[in-house]
C-alpha positions in Angstrom: 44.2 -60.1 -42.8 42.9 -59.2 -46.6 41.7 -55.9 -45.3 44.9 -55.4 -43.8 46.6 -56.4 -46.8 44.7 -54.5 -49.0 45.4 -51.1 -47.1 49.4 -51.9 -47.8 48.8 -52.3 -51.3 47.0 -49.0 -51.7 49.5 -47.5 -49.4 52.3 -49.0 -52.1 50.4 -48.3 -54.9 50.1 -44.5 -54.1 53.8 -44.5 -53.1 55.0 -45.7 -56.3 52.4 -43.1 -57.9 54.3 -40.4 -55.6 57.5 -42.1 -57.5 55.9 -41.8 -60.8 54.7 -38.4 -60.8 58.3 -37.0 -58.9 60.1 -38.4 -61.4 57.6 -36.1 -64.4 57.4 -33.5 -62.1 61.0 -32.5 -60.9 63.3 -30.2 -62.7 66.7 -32.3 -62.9 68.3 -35.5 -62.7 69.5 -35.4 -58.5 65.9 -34.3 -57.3 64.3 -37.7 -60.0 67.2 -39.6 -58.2 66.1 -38.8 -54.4 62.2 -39.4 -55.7 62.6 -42.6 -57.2 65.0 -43.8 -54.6 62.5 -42.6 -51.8 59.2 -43.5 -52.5 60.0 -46.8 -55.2 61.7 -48.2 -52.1 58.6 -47.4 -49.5 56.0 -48.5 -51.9 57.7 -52.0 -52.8 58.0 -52.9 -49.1 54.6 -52.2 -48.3 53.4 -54.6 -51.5 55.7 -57.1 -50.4 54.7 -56.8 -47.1 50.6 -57.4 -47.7 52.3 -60.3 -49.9 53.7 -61.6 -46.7 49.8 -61.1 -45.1 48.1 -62.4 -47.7 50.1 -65.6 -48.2 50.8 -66.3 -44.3 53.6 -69.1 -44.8 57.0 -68.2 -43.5 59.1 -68.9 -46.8 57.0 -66.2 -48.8 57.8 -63.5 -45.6 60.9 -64.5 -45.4 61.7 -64.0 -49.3 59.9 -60.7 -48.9 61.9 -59.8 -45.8 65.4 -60.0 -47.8 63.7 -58.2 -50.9 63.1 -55.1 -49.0 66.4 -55.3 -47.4 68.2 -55.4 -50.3 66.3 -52.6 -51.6 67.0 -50.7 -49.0 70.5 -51.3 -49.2 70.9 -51.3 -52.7 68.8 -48.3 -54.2 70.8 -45.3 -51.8 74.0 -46.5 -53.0 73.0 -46.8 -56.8 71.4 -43.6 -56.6 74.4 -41.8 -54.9 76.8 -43.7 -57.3 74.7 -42.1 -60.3 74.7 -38.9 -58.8 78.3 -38.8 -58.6 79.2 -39.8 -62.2 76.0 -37.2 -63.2 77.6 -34.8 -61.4 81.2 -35.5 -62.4 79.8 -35.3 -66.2 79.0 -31.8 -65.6 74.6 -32.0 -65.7 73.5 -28.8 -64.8 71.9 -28.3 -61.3 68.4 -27.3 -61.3 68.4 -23.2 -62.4 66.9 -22.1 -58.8 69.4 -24.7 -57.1 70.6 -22.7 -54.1 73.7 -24.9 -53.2 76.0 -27.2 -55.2 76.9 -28.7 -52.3 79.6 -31.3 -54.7 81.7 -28.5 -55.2 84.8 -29.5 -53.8 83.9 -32.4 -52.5 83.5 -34.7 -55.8 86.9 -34.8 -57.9 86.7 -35.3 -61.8 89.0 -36.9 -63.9 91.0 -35.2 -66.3 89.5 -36.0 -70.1 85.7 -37.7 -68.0 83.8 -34.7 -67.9 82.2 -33.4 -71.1 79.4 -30.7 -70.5 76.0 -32.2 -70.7 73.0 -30.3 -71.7 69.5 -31.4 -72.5 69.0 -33.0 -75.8 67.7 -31.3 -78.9 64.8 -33.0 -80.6 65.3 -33.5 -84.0 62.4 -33.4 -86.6 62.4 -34.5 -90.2 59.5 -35.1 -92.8 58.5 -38.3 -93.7 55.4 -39.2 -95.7 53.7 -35.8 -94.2 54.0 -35.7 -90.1 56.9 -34.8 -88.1 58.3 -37.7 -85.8 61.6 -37.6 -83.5 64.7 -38.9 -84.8 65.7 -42.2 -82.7 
């Protein structure tokens, strides 16, 4: 059972580390969405599942069991929900995007969407070294 266990945590822990680095790596906010939802999602049921293993008693399974199904029913929804308003505030699509497949499909409001580009850092001097403004 602990070796068992133990395989399910590294199996979580390198799916949230999937998470982690999709979320550095990819190039804009739909593609972080789908690698957050994804992997975040996978690796929390497989930690709550060796929970489940390593604790053997049927409340602590069964607490895990409704975790992981309200993740799973809760994360694709929030995700697609952010997608939509991200999409309906005009963020631009990835540069080498080859289908906006919301065109037409996702109405905007008149007065919602306000074209969103990536912020500009903003440097000023203070006592010597340059810091970004909060």
């Amino acid at each position: 059972m602990i070796v068992a266990a133990a395989i399910l945590l590294v199996i979580g822990a390198g799916l949230m580390l999937v998470t982690g680095l999709g979320l550095m790596r990819m190039p804009d906010i739909f593609t972080r969405m789908h690698a957050a939802t994804k992997g975040a999602s996978l690796g929390v049921a497989f930690m709550l599942l060796a929970a489940a293993l390593v604790f053997g008693e049927t409340g602590v399974s069964l607490k895990g069991a409704v975790t992981v199904l309200f993740i799973f029913l809760t994360a694709p929804v929030a995700a697609n929900l952010l997608a939509r308003a991200a999409y309906a505030r005009k963020t631009p699509l990835w540069s080498r995007s080859v289908m906006d497949e919301g065109r037409g499909k996702i109405s905007v409001p008149d007065g919602f969407a306000k074209p969103v580009g990536p912020r500009k850092k903003v440097f000023r001097k203070k006592s010597g070294r340059s810091r970004p403004r909060c």
